[in-house]
N, C-alpha and C positions, 0 to 999 in steps of 0.2 A: 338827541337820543336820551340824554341822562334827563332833558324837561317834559321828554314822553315816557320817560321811570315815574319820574316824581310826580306827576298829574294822577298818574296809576293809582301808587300807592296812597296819595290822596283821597282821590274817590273813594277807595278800597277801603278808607280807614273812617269816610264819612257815614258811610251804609253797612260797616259791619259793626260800630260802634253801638251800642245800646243808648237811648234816651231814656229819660227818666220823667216822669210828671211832677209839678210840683206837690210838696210833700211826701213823696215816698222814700224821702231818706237815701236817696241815692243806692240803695242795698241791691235793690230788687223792683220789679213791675209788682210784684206781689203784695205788695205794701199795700199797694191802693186797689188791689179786687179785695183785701180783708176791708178795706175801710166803704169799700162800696157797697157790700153784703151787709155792714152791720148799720152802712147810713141808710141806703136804701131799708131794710126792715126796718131800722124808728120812722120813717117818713110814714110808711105803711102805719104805723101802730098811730102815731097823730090821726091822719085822717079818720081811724078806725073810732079812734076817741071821740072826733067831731061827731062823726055819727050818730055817738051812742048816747051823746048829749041830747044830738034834735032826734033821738027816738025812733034810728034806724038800726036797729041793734042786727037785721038777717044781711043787711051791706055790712055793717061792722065786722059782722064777722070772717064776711070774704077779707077783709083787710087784717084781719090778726089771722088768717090760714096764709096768708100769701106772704104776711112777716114771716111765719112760723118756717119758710121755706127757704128765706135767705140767710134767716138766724140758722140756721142747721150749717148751711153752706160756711157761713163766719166760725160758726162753734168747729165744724171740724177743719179750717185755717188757721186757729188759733186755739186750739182747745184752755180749756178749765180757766176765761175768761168769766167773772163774776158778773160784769155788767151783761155780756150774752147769756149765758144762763139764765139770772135775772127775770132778761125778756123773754127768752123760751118758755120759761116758769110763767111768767105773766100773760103772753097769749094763749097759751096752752088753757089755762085758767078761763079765761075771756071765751074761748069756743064751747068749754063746757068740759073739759078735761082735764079733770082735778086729779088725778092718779101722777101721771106726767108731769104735772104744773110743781106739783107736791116735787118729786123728784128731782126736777132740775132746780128747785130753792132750798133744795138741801145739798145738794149737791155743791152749788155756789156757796155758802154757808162752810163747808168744809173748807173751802180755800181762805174764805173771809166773815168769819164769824160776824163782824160788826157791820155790812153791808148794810146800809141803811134802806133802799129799795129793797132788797131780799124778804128782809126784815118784818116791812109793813107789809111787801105783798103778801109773804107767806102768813102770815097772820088774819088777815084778811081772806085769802083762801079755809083760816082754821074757822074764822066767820061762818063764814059760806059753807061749811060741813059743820058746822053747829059745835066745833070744840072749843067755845069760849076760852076756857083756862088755858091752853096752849097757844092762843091768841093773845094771853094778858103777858103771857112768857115773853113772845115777841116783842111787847110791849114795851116790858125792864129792860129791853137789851138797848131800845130806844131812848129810854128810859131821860138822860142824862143830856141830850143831842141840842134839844131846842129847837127841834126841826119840824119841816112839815109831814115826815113821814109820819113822826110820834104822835101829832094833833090829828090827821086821818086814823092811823090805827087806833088810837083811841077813843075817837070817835064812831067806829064800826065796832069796836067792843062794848061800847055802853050802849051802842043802841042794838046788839047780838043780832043784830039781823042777818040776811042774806043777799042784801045788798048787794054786793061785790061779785 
């Protein structure tokens, strides 16, 4: 009787026990739909890029609308996350929605003034709306970094295009 308790509460403690995936910190399942939302949208925005390389920019853009939809899902699991914003700000941009794109890199910006992706992309969106001088702004903030963001922005500033 008492090895027909103990089997019970066995089972009982196999199946009500929570599993965890690796890396989610053991806290929660929840760990890993943020990290899903926000990896699945970069896979999204890669492929979006390859695209836009070989000159498929009307597919690219399916692919930065369908980032733009799990980035939403990540931003509101984690809000006022710089690197999501970031990409909100950057595919927004990418579909041709500079109002929004503008908004969520300032936004980010608020949390992390020196964000080096912010940075370049919002400057490059000031490109893209022809505000040069608020592009060179970005620029200083870069300024000091030695990075690749600094030598792109820079380089869509000297050539003021609308590249971007």
């Amino acid at each position: 009787m008492i090895k027909k308790y103990f089997y019970i509460i066995l089972i009982s403690f196999f199946l009500i026990t929570p599993t965890y995936s690796a890396g989610s910190g053991g806290d929660s399942n929840e760990g890993v739909k943020k990290l899903d939302n926000y990896k699945f949208a970069t896979r999204q925005i890669k492929k979006a890029k390859k695209l836009e390389k070989k000159g498929k920019t009307d597919k690219a853009k399916k692919y930065y609308k369908k980032a733009i939809t799990y980035l939403l899902k990540a931003n509101a699991e984690k809000p006022a996350d710089p690197d999501t914003l970031n990409y909100l700000g950057f595919t927004h941009r990418k579909v041709g929605n500079f109002k929004d794109a503008e908004i969520y890199y300032l936004v980010g910006l608020e949390i992390d003034p020196t964000h080096k992706g912010i940075n370049e992309y919002l400057g490059e969106l000031y490109v893209n709306t022809n505000r040069i001088e608020k592009a060179k702004e970005r620029l200083k903030v870069l300024e000091g970094c030695n990075c690749e963001e600094f030598k792109e922005l820079q380089a869509a500033t000297n050539q003021g295009s609308s590249k971007y």
